[in-house]
PLY file of the C-alpha trace (Angstrom):
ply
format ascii 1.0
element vertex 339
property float x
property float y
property float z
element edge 338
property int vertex1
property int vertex2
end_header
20.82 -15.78 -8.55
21.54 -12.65 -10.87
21.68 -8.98 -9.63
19.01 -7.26 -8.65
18.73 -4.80 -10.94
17.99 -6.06 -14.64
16.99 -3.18 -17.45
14.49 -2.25 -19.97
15.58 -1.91 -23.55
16.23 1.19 -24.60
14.29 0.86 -28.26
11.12 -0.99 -26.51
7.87 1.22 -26.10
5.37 -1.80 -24.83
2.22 -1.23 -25.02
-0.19 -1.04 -22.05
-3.70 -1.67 -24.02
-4.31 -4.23 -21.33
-4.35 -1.36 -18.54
-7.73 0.01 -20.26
-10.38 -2.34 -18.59
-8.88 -1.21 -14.95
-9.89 2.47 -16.08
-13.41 2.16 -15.50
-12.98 0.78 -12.35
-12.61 3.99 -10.29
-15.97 5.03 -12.34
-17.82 1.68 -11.54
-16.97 2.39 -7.83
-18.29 5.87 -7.59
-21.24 5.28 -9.56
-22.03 2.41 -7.35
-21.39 4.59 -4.39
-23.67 6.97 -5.92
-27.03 4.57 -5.77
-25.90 3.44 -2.82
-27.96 4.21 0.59
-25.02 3.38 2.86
-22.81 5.60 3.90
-19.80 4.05 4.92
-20.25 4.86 8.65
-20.26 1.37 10.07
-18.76 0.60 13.62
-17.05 3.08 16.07
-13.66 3.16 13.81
-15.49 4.77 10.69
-17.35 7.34 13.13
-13.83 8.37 14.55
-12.03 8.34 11.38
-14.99 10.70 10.09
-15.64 13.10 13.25
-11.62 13.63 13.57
-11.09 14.37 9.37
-14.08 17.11 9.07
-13.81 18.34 12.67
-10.71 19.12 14.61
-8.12 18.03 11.11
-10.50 20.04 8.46
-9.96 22.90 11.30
-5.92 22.12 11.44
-6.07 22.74 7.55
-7.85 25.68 7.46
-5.55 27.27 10.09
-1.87 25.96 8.02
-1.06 24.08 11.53
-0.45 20.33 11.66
-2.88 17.47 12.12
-4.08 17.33 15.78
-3.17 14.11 17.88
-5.50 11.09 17.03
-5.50 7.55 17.78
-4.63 6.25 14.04
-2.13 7.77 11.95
-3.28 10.86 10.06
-3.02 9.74 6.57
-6.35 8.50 5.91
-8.26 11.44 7.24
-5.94 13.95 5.63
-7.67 12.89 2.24
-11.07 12.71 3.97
-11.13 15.74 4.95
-8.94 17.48 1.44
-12.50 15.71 0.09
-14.59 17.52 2.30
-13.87 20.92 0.84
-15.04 19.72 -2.71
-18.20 16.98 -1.40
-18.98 18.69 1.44
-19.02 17.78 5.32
-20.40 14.45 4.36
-19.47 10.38 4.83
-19.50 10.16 1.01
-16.44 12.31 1.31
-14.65 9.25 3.11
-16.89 6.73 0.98
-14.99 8.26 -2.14
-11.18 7.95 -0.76
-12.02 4.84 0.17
-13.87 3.49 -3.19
-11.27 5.30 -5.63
-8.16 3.47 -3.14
-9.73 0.46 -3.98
-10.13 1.03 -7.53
-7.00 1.76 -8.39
-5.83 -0.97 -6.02
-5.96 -3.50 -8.77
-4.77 -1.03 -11.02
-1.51 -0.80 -9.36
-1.14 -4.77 -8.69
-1.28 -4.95 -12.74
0.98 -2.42 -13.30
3.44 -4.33 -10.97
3.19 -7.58 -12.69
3.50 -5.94 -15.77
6.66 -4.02 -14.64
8.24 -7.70 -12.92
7.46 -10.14 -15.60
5.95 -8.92 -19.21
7.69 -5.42 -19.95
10.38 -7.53 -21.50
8.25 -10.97 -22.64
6.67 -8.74 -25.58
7.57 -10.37 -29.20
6.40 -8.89 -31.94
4.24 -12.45 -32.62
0.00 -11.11 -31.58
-0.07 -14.37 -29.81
2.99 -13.99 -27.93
2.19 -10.64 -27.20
-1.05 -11.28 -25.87
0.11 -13.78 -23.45
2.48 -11.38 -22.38
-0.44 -9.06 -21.51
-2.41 -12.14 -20.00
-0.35 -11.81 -16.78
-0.70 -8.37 -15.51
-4.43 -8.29 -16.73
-4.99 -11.25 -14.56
-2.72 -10.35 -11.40
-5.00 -7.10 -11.71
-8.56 -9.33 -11.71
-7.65 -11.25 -9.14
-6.92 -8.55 -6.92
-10.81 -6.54 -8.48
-12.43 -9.82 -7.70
-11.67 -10.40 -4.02
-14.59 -9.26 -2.03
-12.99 -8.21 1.12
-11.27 -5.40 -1.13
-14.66 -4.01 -2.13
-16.38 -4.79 1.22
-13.40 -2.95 3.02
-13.91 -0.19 -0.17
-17.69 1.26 0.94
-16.59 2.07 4.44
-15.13 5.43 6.02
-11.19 3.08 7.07
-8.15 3.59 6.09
-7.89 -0.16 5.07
-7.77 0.43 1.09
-5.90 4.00 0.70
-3.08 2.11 2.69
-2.90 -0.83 0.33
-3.15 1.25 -2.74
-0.58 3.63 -1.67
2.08 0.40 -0.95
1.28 -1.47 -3.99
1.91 1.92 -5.72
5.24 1.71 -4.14
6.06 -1.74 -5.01
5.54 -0.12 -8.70
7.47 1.99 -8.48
10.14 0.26 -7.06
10.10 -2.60 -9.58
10.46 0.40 -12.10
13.79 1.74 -10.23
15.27 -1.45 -10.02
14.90 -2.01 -14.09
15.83 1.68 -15.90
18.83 3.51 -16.32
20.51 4.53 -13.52
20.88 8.26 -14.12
17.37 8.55 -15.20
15.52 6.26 -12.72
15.64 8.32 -9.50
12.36 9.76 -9.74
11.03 6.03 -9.44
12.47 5.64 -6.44
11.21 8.69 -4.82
7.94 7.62 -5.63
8.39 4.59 -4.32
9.80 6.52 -1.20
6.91 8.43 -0.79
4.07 5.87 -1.66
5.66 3.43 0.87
5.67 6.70 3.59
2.09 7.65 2.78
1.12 3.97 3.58
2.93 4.31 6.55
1.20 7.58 7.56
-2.05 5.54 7.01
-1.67 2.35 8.67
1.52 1.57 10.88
1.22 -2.48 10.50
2.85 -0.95 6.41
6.27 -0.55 8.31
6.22 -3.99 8.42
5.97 -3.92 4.16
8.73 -1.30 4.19
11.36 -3.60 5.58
11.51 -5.62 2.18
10.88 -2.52 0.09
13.89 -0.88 1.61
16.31 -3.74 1.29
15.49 -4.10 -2.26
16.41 -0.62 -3.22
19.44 -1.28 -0.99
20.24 -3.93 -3.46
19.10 -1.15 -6.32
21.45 1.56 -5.09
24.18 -0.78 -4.96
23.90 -1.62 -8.70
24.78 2.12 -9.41
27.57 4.17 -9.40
28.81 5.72 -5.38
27.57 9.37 -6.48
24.08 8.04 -7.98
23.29 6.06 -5.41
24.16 8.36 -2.77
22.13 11.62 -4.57
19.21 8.61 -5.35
19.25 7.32 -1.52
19.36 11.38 -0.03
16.72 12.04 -2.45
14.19 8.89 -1.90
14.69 9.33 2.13
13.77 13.15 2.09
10.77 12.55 0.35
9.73 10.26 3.15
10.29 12.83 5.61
8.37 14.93 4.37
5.68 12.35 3.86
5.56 11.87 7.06
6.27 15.39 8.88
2.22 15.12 9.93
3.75 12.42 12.63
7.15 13.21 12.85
7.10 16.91 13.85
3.99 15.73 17.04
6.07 12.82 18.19
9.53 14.85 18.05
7.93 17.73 20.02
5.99 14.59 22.31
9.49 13.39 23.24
10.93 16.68 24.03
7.79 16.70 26.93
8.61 14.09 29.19
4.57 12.99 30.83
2.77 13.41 27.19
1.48 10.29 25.13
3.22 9.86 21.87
0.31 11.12 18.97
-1.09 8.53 16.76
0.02 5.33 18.56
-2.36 4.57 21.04
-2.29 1.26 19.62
1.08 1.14 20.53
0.74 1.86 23.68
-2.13 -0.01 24.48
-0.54 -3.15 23.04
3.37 -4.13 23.74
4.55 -6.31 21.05
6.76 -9.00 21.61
7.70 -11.83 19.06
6.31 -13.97 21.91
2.87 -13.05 21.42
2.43 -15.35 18.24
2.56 -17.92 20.44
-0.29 -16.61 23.10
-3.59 -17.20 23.08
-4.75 -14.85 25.72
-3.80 -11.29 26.53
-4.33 -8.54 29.49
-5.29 -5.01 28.29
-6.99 -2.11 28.75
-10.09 -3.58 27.27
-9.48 -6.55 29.44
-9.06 -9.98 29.10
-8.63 -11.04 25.84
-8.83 -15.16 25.23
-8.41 -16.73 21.55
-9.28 -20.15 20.31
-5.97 -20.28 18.71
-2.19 -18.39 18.94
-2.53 -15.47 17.69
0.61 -16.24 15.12
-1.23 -19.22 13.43
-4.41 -17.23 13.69
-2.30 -14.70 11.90
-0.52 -17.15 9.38
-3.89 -18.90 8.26
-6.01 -15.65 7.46
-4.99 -15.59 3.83
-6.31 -19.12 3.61
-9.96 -18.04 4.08
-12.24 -17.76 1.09
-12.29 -13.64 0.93
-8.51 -13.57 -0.21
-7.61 -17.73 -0.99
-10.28 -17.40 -3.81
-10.55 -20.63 -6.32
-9.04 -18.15 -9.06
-5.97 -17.38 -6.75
-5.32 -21.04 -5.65
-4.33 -23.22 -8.38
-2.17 -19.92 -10.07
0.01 -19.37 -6.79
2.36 -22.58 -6.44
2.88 -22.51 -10.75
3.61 -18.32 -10.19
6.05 -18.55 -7.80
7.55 -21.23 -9.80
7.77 -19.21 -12.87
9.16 -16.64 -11.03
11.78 -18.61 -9.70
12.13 -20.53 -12.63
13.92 -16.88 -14.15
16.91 -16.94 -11.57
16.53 -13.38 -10.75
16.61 -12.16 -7.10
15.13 -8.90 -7.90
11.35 -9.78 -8.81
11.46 -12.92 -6.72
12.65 -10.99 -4.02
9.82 -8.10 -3.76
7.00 -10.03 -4.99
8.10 -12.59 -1.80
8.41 -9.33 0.48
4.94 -8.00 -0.37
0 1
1 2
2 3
3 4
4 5
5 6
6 7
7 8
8 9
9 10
10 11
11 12
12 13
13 14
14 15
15 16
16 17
17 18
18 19
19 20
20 21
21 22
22 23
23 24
24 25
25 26
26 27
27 28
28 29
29 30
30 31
31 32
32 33
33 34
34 35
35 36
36 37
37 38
38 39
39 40
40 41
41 42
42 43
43 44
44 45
45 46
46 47
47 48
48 49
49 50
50 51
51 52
52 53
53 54
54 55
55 56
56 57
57 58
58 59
59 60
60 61
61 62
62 63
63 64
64 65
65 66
66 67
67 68
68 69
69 70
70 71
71 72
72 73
73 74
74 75
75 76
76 77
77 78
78 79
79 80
80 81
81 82
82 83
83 84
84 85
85 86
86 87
87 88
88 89
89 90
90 91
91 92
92 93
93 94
94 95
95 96
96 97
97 98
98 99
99 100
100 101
101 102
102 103
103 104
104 105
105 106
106 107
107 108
108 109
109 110
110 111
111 112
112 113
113 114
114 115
115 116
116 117
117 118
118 119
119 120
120 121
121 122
122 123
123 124
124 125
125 126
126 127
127 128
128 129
129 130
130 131
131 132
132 133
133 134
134 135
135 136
136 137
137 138
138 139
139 140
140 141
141 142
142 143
143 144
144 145
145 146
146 147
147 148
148 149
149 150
150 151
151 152
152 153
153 154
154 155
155 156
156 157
157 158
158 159
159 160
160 161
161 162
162 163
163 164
164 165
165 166
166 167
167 168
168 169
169 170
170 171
171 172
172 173
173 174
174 175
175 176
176 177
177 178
178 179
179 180
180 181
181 182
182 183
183 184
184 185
185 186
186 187
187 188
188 189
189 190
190 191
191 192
192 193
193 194
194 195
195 196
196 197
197 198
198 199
199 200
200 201
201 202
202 203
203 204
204 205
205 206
206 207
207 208
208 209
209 210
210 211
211 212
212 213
213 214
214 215
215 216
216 217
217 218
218 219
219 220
220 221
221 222
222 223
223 224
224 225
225 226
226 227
227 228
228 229
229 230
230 231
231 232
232 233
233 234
234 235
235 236
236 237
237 238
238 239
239 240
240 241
241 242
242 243
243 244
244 245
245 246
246 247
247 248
248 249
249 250
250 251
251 252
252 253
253 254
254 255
255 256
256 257
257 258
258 259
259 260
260 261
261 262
262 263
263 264
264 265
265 266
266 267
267 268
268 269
269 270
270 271
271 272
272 273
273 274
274 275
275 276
276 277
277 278
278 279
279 280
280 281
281 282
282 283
283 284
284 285
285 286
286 287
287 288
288 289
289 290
290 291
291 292
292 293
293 294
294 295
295 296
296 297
297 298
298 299
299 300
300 301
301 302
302 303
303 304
304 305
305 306
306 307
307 308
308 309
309 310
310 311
311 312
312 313
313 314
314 315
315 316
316 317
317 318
318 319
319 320
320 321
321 322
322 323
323 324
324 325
325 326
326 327
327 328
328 329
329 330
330 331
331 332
332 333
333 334
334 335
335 336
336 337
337 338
């Protein structure tokens, strides 16, 4: 296989027409919301995500001091409660960061495919062209017509403002790895700090982070010593900063020998161990927890079931992946594999 890095042409301004119909979608959500009589409080996670963003975080704003310690990672109620000062202390306020994350969810996914396999497939032929538009515009519907997206979209969780901020990432990567190298290094520190926020929303995202990380790796090294160096100091402070809401607690944590770490009682509560994939039952502080299968194949067959292995994904994943492959370049293969 080819480098990783492979370039756009220089005279080539592609159009992105077929990025209108996503456009509405953030309005379709709201509105939706809007005649809607639920309220996205549903289960005890919504009701802690909500009390901690417009009580003791919406204070921590207020005052300029960091986010108090919580059980999740902060990055889902930051935005709930940045909502709250224009909506209101309200559940809509969560209801909208977690509609408009799903909205634009899609919107990203297209933008990826677009950036991985038709930015350079655009002819001047209509025909060919629209083909060449066919493939993001239909990455993108897949992704609008699952219904776990939108079921996971009307409630106050952190589930869709985490995916939309890592496929934003994976954007933005792809972008990095295909423009100029002296002009390309704002990509990757969006990338840097979409990847980050997902991580400050939902630590299972670190897991996404290891593929996203070795692919700009492979990026960097395409570029000259001093560009990847300033592009690599640049991407990694912008994930710092990112993520200075956890950092700065868990630093100070460690420095205290007695205190729990903030925003990983998960964590704690759970030890991980490879060795787990293979167990079916498990002692913790909730008890005794038995499964009718190991929790790795448990794991391994969820994106069989009919919410995300929909008839309109099925027979277009085997030919995709072949395509893909099909172009001998490690690059796209490589992070559409990772993600």
């Amino acid at each position: 296989m080819s480098a990783p890095a492979f370039r756009q042409p220089a005279n080539r301004r592609p159009s992105v027409m077929w990025l209108v119909p996503f456009l509405a979608l953030p309005v379709l959500a709201v509105g939706a919301m809007t005649f809607s009589r639920f309220d996205g409080l549903y289960g005890q996670d919504p009701f802690a995500y909500y009390d901690y963003a417009v009580g003791p975080l919406r204070a921590a704003l207020q005052a300029l001091q960091l986010p108090p310690p919580f059980t999740w990672p902060p990055g889902y109620p930051i935005l709930v409660a940045l909502a709250s000062f224009v909506l209101g202390v309200t559940p809509r306020a969560g209801q909208v960061v977690s509609l408009l994350a799903g909205a634009l969810a899609p919107v990203f996914t297209a933008l990826l495919a677009y950036e991985v396999w038709s930015k350079d497939r655009e002819p001047s032929a209509p025909v060919s062209r629209l083909m060449a538009h066919a493939v993001p515009l239909l990455a993108g519907l897949l992704v609008a017509l699952t219904g776990q997206l939108w079921q996971s979209s009307v409630v106050v969780m952190s589930d869709t403002t985490a995916l939309a901020a890592a496929t934003a990432g994976a954007w933005a990567l792809a972008c990095y790895g295909r423009r100029d190298a002296h002009r390309s290094g704002v990509w990757l520190m969006v990338a840097s700090g979409a990847v980050a926020y997902a991580l400050l929303t939902r630590w299972a995202y670190a897991l996404v982070a290891v593929p996203f990380t070795a692919y700009a790796l492979l990026a960097l090294a395409q570029r000259g010593r001093s560009v990847a160096i300033r592009h690599g100091l640049a991407a990694a402070a912008v994930a710092l900063i990112v993520l200075a809401p956890v950092l700065a607690p868990a630093i100070r944590s460690l420095a205290s020998p007695g205190n729990d770490l903030p925003f990983a009682v998960d964590l704690q509560v759970y030890s991980w161990s490879p060795l787990n994939a293979l167990r079916r039952q498990f002692v913790t502080a909730d008890g005794l927890l038995s499964y009718r299968w190991p929790n790795g194949l448990w794991y391994a067959l969820a994106p069989a079931h009919r919410f995300y292995f929909t008839p309109l994904l099925a027979p277009l994943l085997i030919p995709g992946l072949w395509a893909v492959i099909r172009r001998r370049a490690a690059a796209p293969l490589f992070l559409l594999i990772g993600w």
